[in-house]
C-alpha positions as CSV (number, residue, x, y, z in Angstrom):
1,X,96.7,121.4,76.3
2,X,98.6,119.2,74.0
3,X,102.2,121.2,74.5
4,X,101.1,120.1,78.3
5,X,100.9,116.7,77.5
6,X,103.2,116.1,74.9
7,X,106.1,117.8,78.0
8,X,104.7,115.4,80.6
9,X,105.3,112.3,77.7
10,X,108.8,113.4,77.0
11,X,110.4,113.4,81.0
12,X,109.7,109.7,80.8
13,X,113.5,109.2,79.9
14,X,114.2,111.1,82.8
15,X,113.1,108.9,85.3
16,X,116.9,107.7,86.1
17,X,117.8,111.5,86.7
18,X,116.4,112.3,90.1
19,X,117.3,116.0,90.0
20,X,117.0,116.6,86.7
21,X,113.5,115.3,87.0
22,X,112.4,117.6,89.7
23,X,114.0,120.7,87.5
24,X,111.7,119.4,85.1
25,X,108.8,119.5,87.4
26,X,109.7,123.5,88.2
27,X,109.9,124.1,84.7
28,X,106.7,122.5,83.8
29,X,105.4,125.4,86.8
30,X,107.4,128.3,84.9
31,X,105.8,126.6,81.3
32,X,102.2,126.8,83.2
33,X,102.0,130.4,83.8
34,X,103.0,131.2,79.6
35,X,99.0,130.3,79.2
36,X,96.7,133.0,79.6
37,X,94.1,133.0,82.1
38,X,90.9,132.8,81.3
39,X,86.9,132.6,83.2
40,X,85.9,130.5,80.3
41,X,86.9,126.8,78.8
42,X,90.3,127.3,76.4
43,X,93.0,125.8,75.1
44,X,90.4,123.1,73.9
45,X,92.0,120.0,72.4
46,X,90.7,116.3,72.1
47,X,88.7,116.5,74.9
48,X,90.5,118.2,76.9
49,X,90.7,122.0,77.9
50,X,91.3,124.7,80.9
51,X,89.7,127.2,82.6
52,X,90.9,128.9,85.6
53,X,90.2,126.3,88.4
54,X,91.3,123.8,86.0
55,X,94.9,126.2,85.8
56,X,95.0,126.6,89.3
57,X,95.0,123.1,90.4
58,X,97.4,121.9,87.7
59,X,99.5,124.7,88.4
60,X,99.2,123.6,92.3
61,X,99.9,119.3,91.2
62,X,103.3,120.6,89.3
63,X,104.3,122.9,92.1
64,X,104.1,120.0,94.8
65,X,105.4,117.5,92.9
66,X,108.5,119.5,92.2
67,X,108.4,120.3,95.9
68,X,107.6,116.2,97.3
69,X,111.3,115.0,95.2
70,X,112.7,117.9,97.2
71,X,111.6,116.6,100.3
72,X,112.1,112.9,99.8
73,X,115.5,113.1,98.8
74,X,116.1,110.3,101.5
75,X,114.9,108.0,99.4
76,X,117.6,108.6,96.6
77,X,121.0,109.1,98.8
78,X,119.6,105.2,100.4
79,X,118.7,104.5,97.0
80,X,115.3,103.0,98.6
81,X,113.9,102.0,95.5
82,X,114.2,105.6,93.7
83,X,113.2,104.3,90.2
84,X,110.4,103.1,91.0
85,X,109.3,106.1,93.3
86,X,109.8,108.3,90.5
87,X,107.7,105.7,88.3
88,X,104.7,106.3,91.0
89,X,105.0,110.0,91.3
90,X,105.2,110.5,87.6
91,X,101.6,108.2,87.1
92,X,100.4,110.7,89.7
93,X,101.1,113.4,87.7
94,X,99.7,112.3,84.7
95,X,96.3,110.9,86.0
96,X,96.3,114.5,87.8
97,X,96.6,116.3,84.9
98,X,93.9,114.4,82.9
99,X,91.8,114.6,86.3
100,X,91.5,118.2,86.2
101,X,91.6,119.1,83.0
102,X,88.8,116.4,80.8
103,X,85.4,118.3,79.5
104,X,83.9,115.0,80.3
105,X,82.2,113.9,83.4
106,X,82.8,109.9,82.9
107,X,86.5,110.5,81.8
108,X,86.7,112.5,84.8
109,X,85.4,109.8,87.2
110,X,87.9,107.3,85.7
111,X,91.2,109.4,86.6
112,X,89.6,110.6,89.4
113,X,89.6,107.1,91.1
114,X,93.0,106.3,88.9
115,X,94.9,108.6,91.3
116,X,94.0,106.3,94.3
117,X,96.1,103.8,92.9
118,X,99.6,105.5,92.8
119,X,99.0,107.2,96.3
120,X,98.1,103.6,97.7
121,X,101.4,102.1,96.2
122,X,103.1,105.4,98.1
123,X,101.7,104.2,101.2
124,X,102.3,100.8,101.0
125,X,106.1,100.6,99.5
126,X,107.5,103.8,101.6
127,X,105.2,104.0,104.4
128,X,106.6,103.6,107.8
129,X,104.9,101.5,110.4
130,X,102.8,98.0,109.8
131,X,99.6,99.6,110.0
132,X,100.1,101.4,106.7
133,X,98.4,98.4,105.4
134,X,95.1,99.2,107.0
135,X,95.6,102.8,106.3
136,X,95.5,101.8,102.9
137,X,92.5,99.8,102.8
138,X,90.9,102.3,104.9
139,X,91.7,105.0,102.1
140,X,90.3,102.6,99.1
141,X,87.2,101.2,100.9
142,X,85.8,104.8,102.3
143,X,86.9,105.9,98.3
144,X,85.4,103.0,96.7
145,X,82.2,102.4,98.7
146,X,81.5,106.3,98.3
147,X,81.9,106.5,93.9
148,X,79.6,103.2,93.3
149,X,76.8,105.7,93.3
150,X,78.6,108.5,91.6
151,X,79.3,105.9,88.5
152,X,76.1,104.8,88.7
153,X,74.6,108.3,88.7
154,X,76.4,109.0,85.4
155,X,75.2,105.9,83.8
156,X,72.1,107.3,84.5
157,X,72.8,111.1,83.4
158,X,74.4,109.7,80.2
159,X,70.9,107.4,79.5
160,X,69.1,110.6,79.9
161,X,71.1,113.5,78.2
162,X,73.0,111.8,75.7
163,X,76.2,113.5,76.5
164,X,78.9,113.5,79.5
165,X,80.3,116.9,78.5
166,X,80.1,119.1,82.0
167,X,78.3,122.4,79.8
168,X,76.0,120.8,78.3
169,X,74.5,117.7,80.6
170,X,70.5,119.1,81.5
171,X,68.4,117.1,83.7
172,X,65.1,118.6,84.3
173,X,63.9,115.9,86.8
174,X,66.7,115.8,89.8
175,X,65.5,114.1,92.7
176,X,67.9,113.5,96.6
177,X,68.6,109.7,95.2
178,X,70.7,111.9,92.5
179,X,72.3,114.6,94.0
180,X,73.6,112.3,96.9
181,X,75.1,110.3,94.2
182,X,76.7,113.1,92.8
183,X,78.4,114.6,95.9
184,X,78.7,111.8,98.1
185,X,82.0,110.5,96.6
186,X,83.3,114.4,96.3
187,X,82.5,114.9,100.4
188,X,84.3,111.7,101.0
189,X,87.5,112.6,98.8
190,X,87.8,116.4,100.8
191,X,87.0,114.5,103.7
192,X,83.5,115.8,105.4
193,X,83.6,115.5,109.0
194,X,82.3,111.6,109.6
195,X,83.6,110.1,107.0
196,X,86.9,111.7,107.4
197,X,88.4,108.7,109.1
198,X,90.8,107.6,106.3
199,X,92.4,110.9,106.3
200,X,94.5,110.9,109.8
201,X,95.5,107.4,109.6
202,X,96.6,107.2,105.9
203,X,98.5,110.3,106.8
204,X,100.3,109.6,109.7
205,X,101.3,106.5,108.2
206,X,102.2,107.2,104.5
207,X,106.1,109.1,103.7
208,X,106.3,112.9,103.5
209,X,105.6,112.7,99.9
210,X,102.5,110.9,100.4
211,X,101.2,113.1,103.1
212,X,102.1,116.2,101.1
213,X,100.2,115.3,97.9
214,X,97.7,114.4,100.0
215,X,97.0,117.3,101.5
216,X,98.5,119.0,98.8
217,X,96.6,118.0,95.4
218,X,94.3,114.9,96.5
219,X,91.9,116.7,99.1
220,X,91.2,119.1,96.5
221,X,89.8,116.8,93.8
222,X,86.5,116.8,95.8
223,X,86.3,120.4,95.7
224,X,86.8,120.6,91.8
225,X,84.8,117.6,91.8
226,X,81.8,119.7,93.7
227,X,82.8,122.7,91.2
228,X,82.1,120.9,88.3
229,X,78.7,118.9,89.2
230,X,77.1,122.2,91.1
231,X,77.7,123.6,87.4
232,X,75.0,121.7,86.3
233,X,73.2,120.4,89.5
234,X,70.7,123.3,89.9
235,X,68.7,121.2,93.4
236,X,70.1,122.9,96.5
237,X,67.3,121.9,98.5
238,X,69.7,120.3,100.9
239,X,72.3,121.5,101.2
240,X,72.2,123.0,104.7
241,X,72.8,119.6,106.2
242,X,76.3,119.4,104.7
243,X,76.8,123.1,105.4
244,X,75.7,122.6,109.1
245,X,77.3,119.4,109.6
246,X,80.7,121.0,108.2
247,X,80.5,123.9,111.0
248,X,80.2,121.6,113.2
249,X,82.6,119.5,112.0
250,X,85.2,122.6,111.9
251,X,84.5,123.6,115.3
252,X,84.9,119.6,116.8
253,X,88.0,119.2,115.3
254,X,89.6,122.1,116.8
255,X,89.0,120.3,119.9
256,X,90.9,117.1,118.3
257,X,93.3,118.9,117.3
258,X,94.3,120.2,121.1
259,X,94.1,116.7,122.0
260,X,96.6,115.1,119.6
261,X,100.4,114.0,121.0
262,X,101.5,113.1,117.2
263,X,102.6,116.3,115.1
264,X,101.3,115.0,111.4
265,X,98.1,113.4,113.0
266,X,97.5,117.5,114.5
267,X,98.4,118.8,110.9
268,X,96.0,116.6,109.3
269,X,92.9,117.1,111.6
270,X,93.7,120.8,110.8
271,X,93.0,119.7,107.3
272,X,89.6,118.5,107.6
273,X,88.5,121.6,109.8
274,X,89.9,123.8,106.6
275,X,88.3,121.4,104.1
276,X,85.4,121.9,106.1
277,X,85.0,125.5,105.8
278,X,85.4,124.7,102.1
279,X,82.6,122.5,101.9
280,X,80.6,125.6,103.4
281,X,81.8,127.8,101.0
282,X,80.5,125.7,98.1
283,X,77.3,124.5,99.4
284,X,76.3,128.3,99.4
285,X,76.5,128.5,96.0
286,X,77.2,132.1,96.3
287,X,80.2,134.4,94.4
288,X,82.0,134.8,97.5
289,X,81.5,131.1,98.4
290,X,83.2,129.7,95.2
291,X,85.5,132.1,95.1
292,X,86.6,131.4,98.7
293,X,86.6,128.2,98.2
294,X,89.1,128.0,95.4
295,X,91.6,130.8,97.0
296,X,91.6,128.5,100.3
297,X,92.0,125.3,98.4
298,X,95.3,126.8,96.6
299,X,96.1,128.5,100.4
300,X,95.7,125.2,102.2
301,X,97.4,123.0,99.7
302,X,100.6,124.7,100.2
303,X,100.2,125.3,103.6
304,X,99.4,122.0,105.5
305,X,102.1,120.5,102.6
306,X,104.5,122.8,104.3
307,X,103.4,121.7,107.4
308,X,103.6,118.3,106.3
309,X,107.5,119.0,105.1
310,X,108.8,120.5,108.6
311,X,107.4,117.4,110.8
312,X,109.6,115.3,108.2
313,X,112.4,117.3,109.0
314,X,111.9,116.5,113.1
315,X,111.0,113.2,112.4
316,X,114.6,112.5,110.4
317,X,116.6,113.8,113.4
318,X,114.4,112.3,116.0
319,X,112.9,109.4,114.4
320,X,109.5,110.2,116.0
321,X,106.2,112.0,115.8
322,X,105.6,112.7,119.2
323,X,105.4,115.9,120.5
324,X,106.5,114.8,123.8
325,X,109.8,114.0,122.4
326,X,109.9,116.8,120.0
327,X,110.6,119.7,122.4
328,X,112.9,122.8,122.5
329,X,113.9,122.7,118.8
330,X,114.4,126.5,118.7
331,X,117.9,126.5,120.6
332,X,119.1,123.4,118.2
333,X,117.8,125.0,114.5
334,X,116.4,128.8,115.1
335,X,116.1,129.1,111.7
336,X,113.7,126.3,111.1
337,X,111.9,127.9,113.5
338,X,111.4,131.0,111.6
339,X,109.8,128.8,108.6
340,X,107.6,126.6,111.5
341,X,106.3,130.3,113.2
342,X,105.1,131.3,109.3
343,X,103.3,128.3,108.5
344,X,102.0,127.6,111.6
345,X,100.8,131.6,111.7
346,X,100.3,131.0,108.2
347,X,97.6,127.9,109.2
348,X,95.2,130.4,111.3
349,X,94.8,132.8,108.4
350,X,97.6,135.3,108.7
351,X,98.3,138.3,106.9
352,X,99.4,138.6,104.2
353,X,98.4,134.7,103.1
354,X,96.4,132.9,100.9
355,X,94.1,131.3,103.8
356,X,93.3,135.1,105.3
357,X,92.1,135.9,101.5
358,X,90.1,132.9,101.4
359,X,88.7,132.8,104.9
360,X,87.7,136.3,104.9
361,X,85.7,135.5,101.3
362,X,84.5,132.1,102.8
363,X,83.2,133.7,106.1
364,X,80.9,136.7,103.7
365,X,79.7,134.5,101.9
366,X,78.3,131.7,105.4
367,X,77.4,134.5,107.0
368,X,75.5,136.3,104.2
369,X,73.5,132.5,103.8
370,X,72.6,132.8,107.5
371,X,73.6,135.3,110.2
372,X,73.6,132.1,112.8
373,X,76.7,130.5,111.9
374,X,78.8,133.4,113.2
375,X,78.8,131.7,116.5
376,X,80.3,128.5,115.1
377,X,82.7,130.0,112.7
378,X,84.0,132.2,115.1
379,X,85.0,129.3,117.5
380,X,86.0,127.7,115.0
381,X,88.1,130.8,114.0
382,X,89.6,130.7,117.8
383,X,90.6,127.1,117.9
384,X,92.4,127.5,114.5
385,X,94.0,130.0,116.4
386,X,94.7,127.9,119.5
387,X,96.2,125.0,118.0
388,X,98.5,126.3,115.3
389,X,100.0,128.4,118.8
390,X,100.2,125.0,120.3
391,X,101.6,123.0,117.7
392,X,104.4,125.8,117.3
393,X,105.3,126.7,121.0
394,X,105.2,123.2,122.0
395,X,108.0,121.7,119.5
396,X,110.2,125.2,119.5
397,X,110.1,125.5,123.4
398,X,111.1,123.2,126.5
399,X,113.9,121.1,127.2
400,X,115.4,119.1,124.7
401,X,115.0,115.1,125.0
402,X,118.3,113.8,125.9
403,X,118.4,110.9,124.1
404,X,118.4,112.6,120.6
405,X,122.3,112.4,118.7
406,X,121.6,115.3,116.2
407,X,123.5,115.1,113.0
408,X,122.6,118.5,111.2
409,X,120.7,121.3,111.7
410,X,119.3,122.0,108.7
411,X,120.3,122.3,105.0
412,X,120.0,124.6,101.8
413,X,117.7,121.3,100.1
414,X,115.4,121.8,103.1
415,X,115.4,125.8,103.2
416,X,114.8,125.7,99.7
417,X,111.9,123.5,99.6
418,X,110.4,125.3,102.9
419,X,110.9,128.8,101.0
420,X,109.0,127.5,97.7
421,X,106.1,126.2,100.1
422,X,106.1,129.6,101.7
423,X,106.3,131.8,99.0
424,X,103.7,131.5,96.9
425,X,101.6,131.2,99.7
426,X,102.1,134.9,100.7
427,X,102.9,136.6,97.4
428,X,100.0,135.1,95.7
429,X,98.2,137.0,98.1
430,X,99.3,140.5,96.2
431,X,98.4,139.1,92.6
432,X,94.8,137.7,94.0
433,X,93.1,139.8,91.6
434,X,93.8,136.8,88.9
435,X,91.5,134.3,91.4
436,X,88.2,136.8,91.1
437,X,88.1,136.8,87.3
438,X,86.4,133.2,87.9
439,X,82.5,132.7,87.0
């Protein structure tokens, strides 16, 4: 872990070097997959260590990093404050890394809520309309109110085990005041459906790289978050509420999806009806469920970024997110609409993708905890289905607004980044062995 670090130290010189930085970031990637995987803690060091969630999500946090400079390269050719950008992206990182990979519960919760700062600044300094400001607050306040009783909860723990180290915390009497403490700022983070109300309003109003770290790295903190107390939490008395209210929550969304006119509000309702399924997929506690759950969080993370990337790249040639106004963009740039048909078909679980892998383990292991939810999950299956076809037929097809002066149809910085989103995503699928070696 400390080669890790000690890298991460040393590109703080390279903060001036916009490009050089993001090669950095890919090489970081490259320097990532040296370690060996393993199903148990390694690479142990100061506190700090790696298993093979912990490798994935780092692994996932360099990977979109690299990807978000690629995407915002905007802000360096207006030389819109680039510096400090980099500055914020680069705290991101490093509270990410220490997020995912500290043995100890308390450190944990301390860079967990860290990382809220940086994507706030994001928000706030490259954001695009007025109302980022309340999309900010909105973010904090649902974050904030939610992890008061998580820190409280390991004051607690602490006064009773004596240690915050995940493997060895051991709390014989766990009662529902507890284990809503523990979760409640984890189902907030992912979001739950109903208190998921940040999530589309700090996306739709934060830059492309805010929305794709979002979606990208931040989501998934409540899932490792869940990972990691579930590993000592043995009280599942209730969690069929959360696993009922995510089914439903999967298969309302799908309706608000259909409903939306703006493109990155859509993508990020899709988000919460994947994140959803996640939830399931841990509450079951089962092989398949955990195992799901981590090959969908990877899937979905490059995905919806993806996603995330290509409504950019509409909204710099038409300087809005409407799909009214977005129309008939398959006669202007046919190849982008080669990458927008694979993540789009790449969003409903596709073959040969990461989502398919992980949907197919996540729906075993619901429907194995109770043959009812087959109902839900397959509507919820079908409106997936319904609104990635939307999303896709409605900006590729139809008559161009008039009004638009196009400057460029696409270039190699933008095929690039859309390739790197989309390959991993589907060759992943073929090496998926690695993700099973888990528990």
């Amino acid at each position: 872990m400390m080669k890790l670090f000690f890298f991460s130290l040393f590109l703080i010189p390279l903060l001036n070097y916009w490009w050089f930085y993001c090669l950095m970031m890919m090489v970081f990637s490259f320097l990532m997959l040296t370690f060996p995987i393993t199903n148990y803690f390694s690479s142990l060091s100061y506190g700090f260590g790696m298993d093979l969630v912990t490798f994935c999500m780092l692994l996932l946090t360099s990977w979109i990093l690299f990807l978000m400079m690629m995407a915002s390269s905007k802000i360096k050719f207006l030389n819109n404050y680039s510096q400090e950008f980099l500055l914020i992206l680069y705290l991101m990182f490093i509270l990410l890394m220490f997020s995912f990979s500290t043995m100890n519960l308390f450190m944990f919760y301390l860079y967990f809520e860290s990382s809220m700062i940086p994507t706030i600044f994001l928000i706030f300094g490259w954001g695009y309309q007025p109302e980022r400001f309340m999309a900010g607050l909105y973010l904090l306040f649902y974050t904030l109110f939610a992890s008061f009783p998580l820190l409280l909860c390991i004051f607690y723990l602490y006064e009773n085990c004596f240690t915050m180290f995940f493997y060895l915390i051991h709390l014989s009497d766990f009662n529902i005041y507890i284990y809503i403490s523990l979760i409640l700022a984890f189902l907030v983070k992912m979001p739950m459906v109903f208190v998921h109300f940040w999530l589309p309003k700090a996306h739709v109003e934060a830059p492309v790289s805010g929305s794709m770290i979002l979606a990208g790295v931040l989501l998934k903190l409540g899932g490792y978050g869940l990972f990691r107390v579930f590993y000592f939490m043995k009280y599942y008395e209730y969690n069929y509420i959360f696993i009922i209210l995510s089914l439903f929550g999967t298969f309302m969304v799908g309706f608000l999806c259909l409903s939306q006119v703006d493109i990155k509000s859509m993508i990020a309702y899709s988000s919460v009806a994947h994140m959803g399924l996640v939830i399931c997929g841990i509450m079951t506690c089962n092989y398949f469920g955990l195992l799901g759950s981590l090959v969908l969080m990877i899937g979905h993370g490059l995905c919806s970024s993806g996603l995330f990337a290509l409504a950019n790249i509409l909204y710099e040639r038409s300087h809005s997110r409407s799909l009214f106004i977005n129309k008939g963009y398959i006669t202007y740039m046919p190849t982008m609409s080669m990458f927008w048909f694979m993540f789009c078909i790449n969003n409903m679980a596709s073959p040969p993708s990461l989502n398919l892998l992980g949907e197919i383990l996540l729906i075993n292991s619901i429907v194995s905890w109770s043959y009812l939810t087959c109902l839900y999950l397959g509507f919820s299956s079908f409106l997936s289905c319904c609104y990635s076809i939307y999303l896709y037929s409605i900006v590729q097809h139809g008559n161009m607004y008039s009004g638009l002066k196009m400057e460029s149809s696409g270039n190699i910085r933008e095929f690039l980044m859309l390739f790197f989103h989309w390959f991993p995503l589907n060759i992943l699928f073929l090496k998926s062995d690695i993700f099973v070696i888990w528990l």
